[in-house]
C-alpha positions in Angstrom: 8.5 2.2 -11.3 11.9 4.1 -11.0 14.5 3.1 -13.1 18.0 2.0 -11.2 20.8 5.1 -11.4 23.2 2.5 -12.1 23.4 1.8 -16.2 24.9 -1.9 -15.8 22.2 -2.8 -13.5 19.4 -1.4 -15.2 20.6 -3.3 -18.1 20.3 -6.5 -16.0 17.0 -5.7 -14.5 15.3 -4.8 -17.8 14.7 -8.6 -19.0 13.9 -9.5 -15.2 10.8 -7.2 -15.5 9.2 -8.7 -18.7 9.6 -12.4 -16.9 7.1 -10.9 -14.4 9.4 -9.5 -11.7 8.3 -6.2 -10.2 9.8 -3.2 -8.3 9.1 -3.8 -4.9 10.4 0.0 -3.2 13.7 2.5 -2.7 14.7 3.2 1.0 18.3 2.8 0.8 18.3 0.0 -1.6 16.4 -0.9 -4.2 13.9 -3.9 -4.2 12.9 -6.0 -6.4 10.5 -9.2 -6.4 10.3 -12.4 -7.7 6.9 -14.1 -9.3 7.2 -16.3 -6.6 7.7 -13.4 -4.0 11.4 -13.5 -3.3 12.5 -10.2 -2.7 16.0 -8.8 -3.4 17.8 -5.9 -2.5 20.6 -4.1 -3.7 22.8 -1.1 -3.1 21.5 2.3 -5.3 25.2 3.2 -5.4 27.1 -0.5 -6.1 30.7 -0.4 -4.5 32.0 -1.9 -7.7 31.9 -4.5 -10.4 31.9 -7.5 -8.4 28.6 -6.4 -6.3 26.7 -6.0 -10.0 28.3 -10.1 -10.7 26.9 -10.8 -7.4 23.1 -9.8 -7.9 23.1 -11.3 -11.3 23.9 -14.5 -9.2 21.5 -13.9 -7.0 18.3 -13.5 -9.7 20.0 -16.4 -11.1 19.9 -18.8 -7.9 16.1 -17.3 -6.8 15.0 -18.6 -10.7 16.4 -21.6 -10.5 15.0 -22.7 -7.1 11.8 -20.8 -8.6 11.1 -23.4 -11.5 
């Protein structure tokens, strides 16, 4: 698995993966899957601090419709 460039989002990933989500590929984005096979993408280069906000949402919506 490659790690995310971005420090604030590998912070935020880094639980994700011991809750059994895996890295799902990098084209331009990188992709990451639920363990109930949601997949989300997001930017390798985030435009700002608001995008990072937004994909914490994200994970936090796809767990909640996951339990």
């Amino acid at each position: 698995m490659k790690s995310h460039p971005h420090r604030d989002i590998r912070k935020l990933l880094a639980p994700l993966f011991k809750r059994g989500w895996v890295f799902a590929g990098i084209t331009k984005h990188y992709k990451i899957r639920s363990p109930g096979g949601r997949l989300v993408s997001m930017s390798m280069t985030p435009a700002n601090s608001e995008s990072i906000v937004r994909i914490g949402a994200d994970i936090a919506r796809i767990e909640k419709e996951e339990q």
